[in-house]
N, CA and C atoms of all chains as a GROMACS GRO file, in nm:
protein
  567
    1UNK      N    1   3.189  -1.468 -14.720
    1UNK     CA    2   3.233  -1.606 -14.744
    1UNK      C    3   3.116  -1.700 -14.722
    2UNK      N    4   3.054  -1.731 -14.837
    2UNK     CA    5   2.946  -1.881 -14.798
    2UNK      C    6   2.959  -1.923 -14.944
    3UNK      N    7   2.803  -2.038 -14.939
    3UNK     CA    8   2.800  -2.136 -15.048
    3UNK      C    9   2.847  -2.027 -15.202
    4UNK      N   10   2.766  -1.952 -15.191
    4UNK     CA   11   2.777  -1.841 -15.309
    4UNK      C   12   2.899  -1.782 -15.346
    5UNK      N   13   3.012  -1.764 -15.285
    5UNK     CA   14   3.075  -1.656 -15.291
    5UNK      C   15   3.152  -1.738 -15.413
    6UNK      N   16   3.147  -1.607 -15.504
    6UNK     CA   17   3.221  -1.610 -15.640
    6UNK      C   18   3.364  -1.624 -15.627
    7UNK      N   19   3.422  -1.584 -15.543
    7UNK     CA   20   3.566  -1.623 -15.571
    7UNK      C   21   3.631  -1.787 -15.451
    8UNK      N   22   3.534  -1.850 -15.407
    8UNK     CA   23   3.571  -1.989 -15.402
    8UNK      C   24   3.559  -2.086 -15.445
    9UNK      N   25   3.675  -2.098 -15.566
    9UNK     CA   26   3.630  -2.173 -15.670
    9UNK      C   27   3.762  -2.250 -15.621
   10UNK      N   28   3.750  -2.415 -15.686
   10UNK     CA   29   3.873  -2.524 -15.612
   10UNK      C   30   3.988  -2.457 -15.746
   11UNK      N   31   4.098  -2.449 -15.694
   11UNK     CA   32   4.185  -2.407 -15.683
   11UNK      C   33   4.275  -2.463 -15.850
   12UNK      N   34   4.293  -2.613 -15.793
   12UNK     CA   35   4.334  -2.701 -15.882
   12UNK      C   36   4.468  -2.745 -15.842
   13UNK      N   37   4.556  -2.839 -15.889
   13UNK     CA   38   4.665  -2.856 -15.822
   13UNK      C   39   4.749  -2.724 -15.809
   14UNK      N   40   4.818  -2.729 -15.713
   14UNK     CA   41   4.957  -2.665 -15.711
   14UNK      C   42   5.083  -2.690 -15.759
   15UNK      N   43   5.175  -2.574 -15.853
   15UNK     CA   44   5.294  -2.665 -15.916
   15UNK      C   45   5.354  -2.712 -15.828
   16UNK      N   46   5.382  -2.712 -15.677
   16UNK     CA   47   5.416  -2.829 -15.609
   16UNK      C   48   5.347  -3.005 -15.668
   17UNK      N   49   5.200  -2.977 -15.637
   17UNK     CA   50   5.099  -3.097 -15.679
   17UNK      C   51   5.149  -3.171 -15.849
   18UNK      N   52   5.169  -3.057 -15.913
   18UNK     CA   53   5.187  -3.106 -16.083
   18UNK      C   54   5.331  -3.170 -16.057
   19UNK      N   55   5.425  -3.143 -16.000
   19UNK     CA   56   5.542  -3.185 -15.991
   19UNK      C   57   5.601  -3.297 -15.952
   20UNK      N   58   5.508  -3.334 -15.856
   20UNK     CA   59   5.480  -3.426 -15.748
   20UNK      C   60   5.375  -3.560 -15.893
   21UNK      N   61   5.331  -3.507 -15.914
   21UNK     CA   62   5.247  -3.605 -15.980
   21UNK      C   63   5.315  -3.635 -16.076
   22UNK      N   64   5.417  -3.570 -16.162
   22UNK     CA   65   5.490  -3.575 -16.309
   22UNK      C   66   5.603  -3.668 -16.240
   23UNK      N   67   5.653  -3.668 -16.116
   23UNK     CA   68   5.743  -3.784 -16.074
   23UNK      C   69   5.656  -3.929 -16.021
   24UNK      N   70   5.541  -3.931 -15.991
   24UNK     CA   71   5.515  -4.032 -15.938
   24UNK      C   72   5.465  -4.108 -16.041
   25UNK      N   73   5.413  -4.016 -16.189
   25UNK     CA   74   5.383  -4.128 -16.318
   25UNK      C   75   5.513  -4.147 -16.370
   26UNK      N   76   5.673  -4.082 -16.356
   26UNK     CA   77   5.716  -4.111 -16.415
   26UNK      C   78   5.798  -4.273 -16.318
   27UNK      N   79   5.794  -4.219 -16.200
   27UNK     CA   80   5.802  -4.358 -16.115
   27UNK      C   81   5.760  -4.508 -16.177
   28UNK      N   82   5.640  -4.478 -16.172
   28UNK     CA   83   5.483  -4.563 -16.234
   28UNK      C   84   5.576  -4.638 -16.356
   29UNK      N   85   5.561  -4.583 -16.455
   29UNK     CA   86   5.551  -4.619 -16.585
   29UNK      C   87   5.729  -4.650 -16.583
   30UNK      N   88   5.825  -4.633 -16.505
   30UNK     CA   89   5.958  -4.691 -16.519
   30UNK      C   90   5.940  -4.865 -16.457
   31UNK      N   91   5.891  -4.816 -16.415
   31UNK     CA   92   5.841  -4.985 -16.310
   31UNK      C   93   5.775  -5.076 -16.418
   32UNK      N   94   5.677  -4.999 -16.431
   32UNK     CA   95   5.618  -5.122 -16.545
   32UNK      C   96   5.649  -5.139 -16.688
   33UNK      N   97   5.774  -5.068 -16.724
   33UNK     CA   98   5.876  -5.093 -16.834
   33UNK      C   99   5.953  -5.207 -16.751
   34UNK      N  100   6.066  -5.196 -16.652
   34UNK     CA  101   6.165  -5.289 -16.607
   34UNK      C  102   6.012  -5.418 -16.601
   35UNK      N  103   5.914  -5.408 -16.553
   35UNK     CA  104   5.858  -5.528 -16.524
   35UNK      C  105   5.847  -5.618 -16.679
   36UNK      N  106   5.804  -5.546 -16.754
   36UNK     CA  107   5.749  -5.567 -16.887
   36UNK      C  108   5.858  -5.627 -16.979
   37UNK      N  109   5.954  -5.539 -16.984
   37UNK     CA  110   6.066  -5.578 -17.046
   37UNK      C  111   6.151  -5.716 -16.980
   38UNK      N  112   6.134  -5.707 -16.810
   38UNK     CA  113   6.219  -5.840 -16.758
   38UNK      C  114   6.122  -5.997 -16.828
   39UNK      N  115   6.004  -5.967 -16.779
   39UNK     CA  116   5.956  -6.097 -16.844
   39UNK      C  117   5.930  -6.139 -16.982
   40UNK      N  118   5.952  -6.033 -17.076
   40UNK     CA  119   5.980  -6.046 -17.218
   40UNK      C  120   6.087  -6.137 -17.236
   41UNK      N  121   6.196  -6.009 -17.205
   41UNK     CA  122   6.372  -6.024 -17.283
   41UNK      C  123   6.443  -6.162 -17.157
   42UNK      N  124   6.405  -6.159 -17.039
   42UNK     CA  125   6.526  -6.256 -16.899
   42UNK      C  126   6.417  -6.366 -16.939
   43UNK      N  127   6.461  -6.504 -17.000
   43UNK     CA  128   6.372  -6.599 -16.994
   43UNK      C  129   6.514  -6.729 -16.906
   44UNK      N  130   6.579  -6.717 -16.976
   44UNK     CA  131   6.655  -6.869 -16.927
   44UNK      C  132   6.775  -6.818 -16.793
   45UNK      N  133   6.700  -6.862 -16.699
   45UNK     CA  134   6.772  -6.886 -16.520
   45UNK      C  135   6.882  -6.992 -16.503
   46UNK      N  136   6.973  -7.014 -16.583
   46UNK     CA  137   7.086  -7.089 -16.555
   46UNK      C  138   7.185  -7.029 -16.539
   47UNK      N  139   7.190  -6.921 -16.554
   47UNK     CA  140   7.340  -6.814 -16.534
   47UNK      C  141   7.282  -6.699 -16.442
   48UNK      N  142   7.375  -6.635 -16.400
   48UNK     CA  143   7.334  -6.502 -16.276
   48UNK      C  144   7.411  -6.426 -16.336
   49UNK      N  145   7.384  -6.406 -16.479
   49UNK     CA  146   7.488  -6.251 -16.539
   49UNK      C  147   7.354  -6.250 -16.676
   50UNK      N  148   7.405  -6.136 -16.714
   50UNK     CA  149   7.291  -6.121 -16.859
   50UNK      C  150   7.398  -6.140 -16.969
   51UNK      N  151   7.293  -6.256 -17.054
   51UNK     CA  152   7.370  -6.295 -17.186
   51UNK      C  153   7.320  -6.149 -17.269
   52UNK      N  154   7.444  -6.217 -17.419
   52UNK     CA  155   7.481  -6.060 -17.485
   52UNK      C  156   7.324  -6.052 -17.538
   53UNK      N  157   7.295  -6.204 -17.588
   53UNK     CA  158   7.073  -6.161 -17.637
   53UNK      C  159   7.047  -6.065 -17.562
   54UNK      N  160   7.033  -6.089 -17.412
   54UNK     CA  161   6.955  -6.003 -17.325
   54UNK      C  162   7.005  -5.883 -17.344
   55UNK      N  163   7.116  -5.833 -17.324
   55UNK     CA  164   7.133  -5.736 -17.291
   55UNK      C  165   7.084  -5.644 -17.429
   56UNK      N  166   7.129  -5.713 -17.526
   56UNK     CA  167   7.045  -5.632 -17.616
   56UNK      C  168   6.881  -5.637 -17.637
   57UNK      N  169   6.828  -5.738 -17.632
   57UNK     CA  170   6.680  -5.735 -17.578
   57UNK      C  171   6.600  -5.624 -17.482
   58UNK      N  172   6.712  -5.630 -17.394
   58UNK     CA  173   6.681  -5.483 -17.277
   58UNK      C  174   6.681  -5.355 -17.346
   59UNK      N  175   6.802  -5.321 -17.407
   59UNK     CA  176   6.796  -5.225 -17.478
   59UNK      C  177   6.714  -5.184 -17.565
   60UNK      N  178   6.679  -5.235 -17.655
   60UNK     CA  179   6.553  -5.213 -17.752
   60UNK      C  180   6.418  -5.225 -17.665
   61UNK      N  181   6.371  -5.306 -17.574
   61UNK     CA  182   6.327  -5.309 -17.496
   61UNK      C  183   6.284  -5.138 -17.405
   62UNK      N  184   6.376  -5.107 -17.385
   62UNK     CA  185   6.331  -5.024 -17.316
   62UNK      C  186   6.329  -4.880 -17.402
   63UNK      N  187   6.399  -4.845 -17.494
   63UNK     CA  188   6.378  -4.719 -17.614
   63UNK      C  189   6.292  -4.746 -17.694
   64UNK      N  190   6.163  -4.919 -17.724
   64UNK     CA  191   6.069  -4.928 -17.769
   64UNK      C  192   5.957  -4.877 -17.675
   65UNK      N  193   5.968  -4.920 -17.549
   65UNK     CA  194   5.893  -4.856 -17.451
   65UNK      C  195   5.875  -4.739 -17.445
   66UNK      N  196   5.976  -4.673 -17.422
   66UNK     CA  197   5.967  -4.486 -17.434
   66UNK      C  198   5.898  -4.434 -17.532
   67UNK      N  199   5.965  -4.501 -17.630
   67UNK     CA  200   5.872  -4.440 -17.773
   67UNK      C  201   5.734  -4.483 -17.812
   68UNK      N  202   5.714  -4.605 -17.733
   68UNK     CA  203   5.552  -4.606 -17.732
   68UNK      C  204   5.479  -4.544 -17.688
   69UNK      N  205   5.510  -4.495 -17.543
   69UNK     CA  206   5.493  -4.365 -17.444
   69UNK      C  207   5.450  -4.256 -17.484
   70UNK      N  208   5.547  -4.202 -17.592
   70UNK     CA  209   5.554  -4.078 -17.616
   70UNK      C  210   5.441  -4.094 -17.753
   71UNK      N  211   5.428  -4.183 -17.795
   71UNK     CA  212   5.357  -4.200 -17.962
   71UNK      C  213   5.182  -4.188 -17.894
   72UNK      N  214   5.171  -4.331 -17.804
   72UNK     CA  215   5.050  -4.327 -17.722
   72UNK      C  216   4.983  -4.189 -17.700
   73UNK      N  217   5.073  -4.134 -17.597
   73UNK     CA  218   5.051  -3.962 -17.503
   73UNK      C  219   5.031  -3.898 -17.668
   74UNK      N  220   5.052  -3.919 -17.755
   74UNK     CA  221   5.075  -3.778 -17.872
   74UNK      C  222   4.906  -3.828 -17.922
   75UNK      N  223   4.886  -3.994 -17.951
   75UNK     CA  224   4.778  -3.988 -18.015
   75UNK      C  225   4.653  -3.948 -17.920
   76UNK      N  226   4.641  -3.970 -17.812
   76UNK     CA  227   4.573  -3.953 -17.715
   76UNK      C  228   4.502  -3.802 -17.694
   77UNK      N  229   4.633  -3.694 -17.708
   77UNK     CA  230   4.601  -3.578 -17.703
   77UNK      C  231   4.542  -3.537 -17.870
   78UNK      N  232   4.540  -3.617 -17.918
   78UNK     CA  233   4.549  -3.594 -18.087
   78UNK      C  234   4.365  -3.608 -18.093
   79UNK      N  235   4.347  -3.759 -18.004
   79UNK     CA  236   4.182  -3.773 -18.050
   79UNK      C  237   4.128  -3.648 -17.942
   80UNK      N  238   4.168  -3.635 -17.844
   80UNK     CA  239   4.083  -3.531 -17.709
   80UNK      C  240   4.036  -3.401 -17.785
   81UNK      N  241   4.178  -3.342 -17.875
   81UNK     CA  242   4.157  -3.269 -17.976
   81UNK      C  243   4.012  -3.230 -18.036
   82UNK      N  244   4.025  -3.330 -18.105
   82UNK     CA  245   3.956  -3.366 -18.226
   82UNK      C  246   3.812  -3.429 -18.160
   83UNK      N  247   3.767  -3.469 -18.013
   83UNK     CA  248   3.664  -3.471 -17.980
   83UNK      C  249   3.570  -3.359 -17.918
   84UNK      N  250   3.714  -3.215 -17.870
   84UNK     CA  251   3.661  -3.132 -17.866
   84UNK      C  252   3.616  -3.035 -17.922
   85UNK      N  253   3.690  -3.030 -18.048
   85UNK     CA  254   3.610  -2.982 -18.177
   85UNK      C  255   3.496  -3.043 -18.223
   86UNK      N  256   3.448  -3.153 -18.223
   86UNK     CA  257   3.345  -3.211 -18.234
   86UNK      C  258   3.221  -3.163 -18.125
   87UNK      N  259   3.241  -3.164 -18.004
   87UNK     CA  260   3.138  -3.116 -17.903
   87UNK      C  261   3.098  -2.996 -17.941
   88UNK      N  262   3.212  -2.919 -17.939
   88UNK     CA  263   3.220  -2.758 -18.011
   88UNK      C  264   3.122  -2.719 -18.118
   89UNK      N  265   3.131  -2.841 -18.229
   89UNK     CA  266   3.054  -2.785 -18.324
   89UNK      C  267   2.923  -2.838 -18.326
   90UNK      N  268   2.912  -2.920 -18.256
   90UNK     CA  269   2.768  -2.984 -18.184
   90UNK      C  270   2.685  -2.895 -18.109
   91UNK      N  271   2.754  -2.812 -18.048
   91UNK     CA  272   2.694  -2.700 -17.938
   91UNK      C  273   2.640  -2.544 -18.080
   92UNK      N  274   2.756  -2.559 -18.124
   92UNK     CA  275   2.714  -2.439 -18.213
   92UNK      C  276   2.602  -2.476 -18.297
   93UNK      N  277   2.604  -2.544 -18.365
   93UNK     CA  278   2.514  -2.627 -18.435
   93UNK      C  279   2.312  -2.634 -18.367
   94UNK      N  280   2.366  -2.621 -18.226
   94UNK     CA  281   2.247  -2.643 -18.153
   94UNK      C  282   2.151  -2.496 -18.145
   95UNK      N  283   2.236  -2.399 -18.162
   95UNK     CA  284   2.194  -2.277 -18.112
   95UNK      C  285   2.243  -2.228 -17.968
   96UNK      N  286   2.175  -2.020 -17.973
   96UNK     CA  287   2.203  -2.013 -17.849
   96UNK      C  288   2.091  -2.042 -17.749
   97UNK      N  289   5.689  -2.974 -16.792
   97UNK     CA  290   5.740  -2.923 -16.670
   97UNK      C  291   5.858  -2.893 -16.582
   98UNK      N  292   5.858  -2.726 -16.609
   98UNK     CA  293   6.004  -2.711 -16.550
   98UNK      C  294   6.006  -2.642 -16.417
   99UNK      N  295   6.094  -2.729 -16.424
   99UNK     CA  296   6.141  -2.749 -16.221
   99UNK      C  297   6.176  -2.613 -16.209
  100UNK      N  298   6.246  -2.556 -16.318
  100UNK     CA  299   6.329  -2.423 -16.236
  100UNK      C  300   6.167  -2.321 -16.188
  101UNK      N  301   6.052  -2.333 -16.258
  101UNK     CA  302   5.973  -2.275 -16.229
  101UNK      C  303   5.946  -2.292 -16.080
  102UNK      N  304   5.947  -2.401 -15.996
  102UNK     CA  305   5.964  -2.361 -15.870
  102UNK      C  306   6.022  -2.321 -15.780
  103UNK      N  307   5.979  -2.266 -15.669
  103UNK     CA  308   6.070  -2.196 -15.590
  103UNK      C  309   6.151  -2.313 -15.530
  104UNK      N  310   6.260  -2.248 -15.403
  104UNK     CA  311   6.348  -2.313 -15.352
  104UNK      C  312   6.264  -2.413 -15.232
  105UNK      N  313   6.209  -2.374 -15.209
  105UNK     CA  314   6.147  -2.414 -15.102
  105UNK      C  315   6.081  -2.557 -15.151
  106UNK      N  316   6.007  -2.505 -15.302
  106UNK     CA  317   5.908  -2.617 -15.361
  106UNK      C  318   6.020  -2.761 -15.389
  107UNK      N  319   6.119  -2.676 -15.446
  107UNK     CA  320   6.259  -2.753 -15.486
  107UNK      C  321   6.260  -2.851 -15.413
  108UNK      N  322   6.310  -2.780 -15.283
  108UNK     CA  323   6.348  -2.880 -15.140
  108UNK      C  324   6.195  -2.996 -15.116
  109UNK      N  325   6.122  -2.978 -15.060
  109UNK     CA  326   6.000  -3.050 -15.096
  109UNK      C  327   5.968  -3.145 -15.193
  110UNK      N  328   6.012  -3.126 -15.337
  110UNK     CA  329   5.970  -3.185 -15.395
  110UNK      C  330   6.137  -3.320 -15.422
  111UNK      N  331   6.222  -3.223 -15.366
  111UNK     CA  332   6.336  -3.338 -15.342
  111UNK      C  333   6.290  -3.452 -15.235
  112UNK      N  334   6.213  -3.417 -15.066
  112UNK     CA  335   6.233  -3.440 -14.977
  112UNK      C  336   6.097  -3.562 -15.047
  113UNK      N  337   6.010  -3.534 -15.123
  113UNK     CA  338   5.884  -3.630 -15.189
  113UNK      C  339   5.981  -3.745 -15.282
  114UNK      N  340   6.073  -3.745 -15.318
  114UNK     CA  341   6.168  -3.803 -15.426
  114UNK      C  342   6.216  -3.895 -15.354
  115UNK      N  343   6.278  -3.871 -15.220
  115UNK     CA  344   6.354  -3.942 -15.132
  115UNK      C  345   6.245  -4.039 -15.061
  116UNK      N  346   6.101  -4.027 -15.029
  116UNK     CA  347   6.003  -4.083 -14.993
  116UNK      C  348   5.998  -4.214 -15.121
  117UNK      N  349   5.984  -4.153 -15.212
  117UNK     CA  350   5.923  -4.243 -15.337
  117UNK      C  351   6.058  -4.298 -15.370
  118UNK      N  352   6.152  -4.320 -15.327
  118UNK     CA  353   6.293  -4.416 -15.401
  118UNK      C  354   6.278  -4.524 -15.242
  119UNK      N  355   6.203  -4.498 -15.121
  119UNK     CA  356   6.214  -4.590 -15.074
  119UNK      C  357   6.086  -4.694 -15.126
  120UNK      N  358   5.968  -4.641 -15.117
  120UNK     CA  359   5.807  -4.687 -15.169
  120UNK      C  360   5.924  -4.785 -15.292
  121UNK      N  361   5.954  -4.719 -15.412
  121UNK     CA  362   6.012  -4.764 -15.502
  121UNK      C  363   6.078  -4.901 -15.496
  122UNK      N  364   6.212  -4.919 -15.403
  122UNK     CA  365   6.271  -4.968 -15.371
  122UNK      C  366   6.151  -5.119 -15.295
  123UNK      N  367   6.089  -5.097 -15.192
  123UNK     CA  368   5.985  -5.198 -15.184
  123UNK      C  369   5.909  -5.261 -15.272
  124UNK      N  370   5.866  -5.185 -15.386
  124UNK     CA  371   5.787  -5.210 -15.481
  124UNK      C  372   5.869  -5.316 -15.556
  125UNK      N  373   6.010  -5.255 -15.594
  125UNK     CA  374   6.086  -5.356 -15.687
  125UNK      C  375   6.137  -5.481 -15.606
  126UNK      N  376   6.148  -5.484 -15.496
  126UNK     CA  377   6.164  -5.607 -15.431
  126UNK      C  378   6.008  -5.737 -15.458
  127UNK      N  379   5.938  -5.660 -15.408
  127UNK     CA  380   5.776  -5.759 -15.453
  127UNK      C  381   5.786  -5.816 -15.552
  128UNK      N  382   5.795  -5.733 -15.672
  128UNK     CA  383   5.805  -5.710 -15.821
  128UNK      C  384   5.893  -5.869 -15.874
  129UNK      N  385   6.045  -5.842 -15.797
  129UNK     CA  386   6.131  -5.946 -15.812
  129UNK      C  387   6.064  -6.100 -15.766
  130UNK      N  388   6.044  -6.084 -15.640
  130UNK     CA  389   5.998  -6.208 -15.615
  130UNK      C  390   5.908  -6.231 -15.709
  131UNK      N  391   5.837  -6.168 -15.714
  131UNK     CA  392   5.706  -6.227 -15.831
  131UNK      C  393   5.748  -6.301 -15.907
  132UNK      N  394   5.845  -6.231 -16.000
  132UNK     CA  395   5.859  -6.234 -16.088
  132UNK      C  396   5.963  -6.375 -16.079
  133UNK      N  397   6.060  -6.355 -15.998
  133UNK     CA  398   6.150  -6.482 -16.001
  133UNK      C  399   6.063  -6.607 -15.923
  134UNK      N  400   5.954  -6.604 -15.891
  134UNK     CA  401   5.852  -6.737 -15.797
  134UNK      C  402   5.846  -6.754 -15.947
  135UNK      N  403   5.745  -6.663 -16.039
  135UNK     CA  404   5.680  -6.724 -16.126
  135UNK      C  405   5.822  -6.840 -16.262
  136UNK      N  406   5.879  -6.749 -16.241
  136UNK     CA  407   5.978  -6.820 -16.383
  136UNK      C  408   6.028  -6.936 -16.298
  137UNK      N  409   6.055  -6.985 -16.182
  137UNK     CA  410   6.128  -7.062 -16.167
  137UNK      C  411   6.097  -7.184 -16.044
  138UNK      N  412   5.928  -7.160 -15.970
  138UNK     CA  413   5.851  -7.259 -15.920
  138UNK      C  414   5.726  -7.288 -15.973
  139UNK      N  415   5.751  -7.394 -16.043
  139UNK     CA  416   5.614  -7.452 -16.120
  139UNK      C  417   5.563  -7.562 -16.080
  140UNK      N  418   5.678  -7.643 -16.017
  140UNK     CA  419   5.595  -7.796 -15.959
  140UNK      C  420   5.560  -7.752 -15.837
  141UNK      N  421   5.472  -7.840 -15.736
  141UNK     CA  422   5.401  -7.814 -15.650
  141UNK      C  423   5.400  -7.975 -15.563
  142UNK      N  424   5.523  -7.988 -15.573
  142UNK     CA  425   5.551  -8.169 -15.531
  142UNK      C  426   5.535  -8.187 -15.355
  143UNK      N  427   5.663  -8.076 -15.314
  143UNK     CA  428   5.711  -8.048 -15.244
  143UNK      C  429   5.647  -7.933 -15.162
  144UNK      N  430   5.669  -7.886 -15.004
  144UNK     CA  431   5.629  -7.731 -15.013
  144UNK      C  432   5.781  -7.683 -14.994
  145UNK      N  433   5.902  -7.750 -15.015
  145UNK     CA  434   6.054  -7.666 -14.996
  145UNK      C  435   6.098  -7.672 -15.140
  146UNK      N  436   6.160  -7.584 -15.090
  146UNK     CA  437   6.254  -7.485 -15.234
  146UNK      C  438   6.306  -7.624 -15.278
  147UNK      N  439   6.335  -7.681 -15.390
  147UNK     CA  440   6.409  -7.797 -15.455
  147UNK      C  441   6.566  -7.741 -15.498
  148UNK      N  442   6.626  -7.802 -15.563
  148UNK     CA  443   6.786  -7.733 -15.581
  148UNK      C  444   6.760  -7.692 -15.686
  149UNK      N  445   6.716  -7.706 -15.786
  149UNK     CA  446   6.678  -7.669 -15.877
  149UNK      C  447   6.645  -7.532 -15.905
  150UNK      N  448   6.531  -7.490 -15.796
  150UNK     CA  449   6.460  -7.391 -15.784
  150UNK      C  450   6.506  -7.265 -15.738
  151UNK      N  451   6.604  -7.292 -15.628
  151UNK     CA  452   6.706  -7.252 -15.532
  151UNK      C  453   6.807  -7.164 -15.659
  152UNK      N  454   6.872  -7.264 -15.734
  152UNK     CA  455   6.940  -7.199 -15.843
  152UNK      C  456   6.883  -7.140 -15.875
  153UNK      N  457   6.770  -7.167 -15.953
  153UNK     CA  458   6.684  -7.072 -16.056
  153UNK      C  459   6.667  -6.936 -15.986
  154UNK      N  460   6.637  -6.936 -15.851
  154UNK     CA  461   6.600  -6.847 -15.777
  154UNK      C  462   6.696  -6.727 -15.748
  155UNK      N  463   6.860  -6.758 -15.730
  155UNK     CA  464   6.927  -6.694 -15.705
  155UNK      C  465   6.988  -6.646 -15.849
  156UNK      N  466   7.007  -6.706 -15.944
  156UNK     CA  467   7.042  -6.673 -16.071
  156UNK      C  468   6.932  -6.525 -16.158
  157UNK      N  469   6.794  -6.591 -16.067
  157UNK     CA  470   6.742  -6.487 -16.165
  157UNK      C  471   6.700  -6.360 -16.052
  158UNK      N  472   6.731  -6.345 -15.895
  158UNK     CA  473   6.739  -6.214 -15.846
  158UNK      C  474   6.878  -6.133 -15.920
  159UNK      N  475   6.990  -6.245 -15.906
  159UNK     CA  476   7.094  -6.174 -15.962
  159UNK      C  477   7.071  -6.102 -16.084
  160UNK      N  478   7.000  -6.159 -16.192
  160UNK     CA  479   6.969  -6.102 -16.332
  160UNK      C  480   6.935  -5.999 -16.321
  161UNK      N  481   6.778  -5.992 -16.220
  161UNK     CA  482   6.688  -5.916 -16.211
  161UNK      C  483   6.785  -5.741 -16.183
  162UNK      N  484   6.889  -5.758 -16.060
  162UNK     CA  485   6.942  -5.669 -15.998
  162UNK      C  486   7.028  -5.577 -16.131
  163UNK      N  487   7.071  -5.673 -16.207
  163UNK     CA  488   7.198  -5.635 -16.352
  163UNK      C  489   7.083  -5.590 -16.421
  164UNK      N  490   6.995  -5.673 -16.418
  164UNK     CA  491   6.897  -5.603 -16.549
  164UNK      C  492   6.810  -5.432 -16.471
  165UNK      N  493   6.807  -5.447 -16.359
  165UNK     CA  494   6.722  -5.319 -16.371
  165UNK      C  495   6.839  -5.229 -16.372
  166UNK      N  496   6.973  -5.202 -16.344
  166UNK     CA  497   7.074  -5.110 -16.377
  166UNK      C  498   7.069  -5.090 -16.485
  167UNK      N  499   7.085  -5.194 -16.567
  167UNK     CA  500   7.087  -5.158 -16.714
  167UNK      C  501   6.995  -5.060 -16.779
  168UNK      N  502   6.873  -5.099 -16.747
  168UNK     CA  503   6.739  -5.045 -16.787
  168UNK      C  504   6.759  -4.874 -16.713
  169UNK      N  505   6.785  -4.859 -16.605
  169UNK     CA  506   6.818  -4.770 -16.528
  169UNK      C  507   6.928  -4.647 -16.673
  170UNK      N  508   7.017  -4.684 -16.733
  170UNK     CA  509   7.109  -4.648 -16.764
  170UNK      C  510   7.080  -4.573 -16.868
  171UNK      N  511   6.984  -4.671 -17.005
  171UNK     CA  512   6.872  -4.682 -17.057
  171UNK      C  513   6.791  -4.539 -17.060
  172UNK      N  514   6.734  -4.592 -16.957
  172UNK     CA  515   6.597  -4.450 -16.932
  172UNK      C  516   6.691  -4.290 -16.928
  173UNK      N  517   6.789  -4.314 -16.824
  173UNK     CA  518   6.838  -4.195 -16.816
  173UNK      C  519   6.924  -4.121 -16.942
  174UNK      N  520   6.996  -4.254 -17.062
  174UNK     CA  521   7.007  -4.196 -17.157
  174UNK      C  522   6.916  -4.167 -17.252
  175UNK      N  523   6.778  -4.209 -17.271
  175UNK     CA  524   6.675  -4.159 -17.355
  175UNK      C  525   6.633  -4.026 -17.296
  176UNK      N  526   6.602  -4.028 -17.146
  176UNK     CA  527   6.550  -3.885 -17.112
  176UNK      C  528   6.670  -3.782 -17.154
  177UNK      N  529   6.768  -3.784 -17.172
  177UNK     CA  530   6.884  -3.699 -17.216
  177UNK      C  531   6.890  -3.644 -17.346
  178UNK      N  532   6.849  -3.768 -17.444
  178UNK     CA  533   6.859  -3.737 -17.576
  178UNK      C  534   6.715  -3.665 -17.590
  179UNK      N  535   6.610  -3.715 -17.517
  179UNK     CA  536   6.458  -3.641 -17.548
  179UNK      C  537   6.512  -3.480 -17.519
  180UNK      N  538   6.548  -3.488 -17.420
  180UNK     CA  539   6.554  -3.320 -17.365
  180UNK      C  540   6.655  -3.273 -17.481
  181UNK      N  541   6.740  -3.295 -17.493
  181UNK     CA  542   6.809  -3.241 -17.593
  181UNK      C  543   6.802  -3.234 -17.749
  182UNK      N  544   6.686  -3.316 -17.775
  182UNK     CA  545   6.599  -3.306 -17.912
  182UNK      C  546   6.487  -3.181 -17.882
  183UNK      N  547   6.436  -3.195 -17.813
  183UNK     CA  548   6.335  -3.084 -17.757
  183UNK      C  549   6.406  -2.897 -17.737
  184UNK      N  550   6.542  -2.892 -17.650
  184UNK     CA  551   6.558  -2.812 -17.661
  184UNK      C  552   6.657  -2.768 -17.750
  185UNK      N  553   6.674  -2.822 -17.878
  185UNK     CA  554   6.709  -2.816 -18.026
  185UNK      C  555   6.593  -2.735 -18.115
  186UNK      N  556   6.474  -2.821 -18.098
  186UNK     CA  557   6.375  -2.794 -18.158
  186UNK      C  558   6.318  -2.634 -18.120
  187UNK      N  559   6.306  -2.628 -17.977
  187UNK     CA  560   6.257  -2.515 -17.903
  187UNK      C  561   6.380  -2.368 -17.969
  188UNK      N  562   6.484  -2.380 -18.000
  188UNK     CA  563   6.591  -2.309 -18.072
  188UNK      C  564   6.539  -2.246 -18.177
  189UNK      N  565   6.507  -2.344 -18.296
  189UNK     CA  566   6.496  -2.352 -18.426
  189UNK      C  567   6.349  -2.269 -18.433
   0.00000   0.00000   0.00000
């Protein structure tokens, strides 16, 4: 066991760790939908109930959110893709 | 990521991390509110006490705030329902 030794390599999370992290972005990003969406869609403070606007405002509101989410995360993995094929063929390209 | 992949143990743990983060949570959305109800509903700077005005505004829009994040709440949990169940449609086919 020292600096060298081939099999201590960092580990990486644990599916405890991945699990733990897949709730705390999904925490994250519910928060800053309700935030996002309240100061959009709740504008007029004269009543303490949600008018029928709002409530439909919320609604679209928040299944526009999700689906931005999910569109975002898709293109995201879409360019990482497509930049690692690019490095890829940059390296080959270079020689060995 | 599926949960059943962890053990019981991880289960329990990662419940006992859930119950941590709905209180964190719970603080967070309180801040959140005030913010949010200071900003929509104290703008003059006449006074340093709450005006009646403000007072209303203030209690009208925690109340909102409380209806509106259930709603939103209701929301999320029916989209994550229909996602999973588009997904494991797809995963079928």
């Amino acid at each position: 066991m020292g600096w060298f030794d081939d099999d201590a390599k960092p580990k990486g999370p644990s599916r405890l760790e991945v699990a733990r992290l897949e709730v705390e972005m999904m925490s994250d990003m519910y928060q800053k939908m309700v935030d996002t969406c309240f100061s959009k869609c709740i504008v007029n403070m004269k009543e303490d109930s949600l008018s029928v606007g709002e409530m439909s405002c919320t609604d679209r509101c928040a299944f526009k959110y999700l689906s931005s989410q999910e569109a975002v995360g898709n293109r995201i993995k879409e360019i990482e893709a497509e930049m690692v094929q690019q490095s890829d063929k940059a390296k080959q390209m270079m020689g060995p | 990521m599926d949960l059943n992949a962890l053990s019981e143990r991880e289960k329990l743990e990662l419940m006992e991390y859930l119950d941590n983060i709905q209180v964190h949570d719970s603080n967070r959305n309180f801040c959140e509110i005030v913010n949010q109800c200071f900003e929509k509903c104290s703008y003059k700077f006449k006074t340093k006490n709450i005006e009646n005005k403000e007072a209303l505004c203030l209690q009208n829009c925690a109340a909102k705030f409380t209806k509106f994040n259930i709603r939103m709440n209701h929301r999320f949990e029916e989209y994550q329902r229909e996602r999973h169940s588009e997904i494991t449609e797809q995963t079928k086919t």
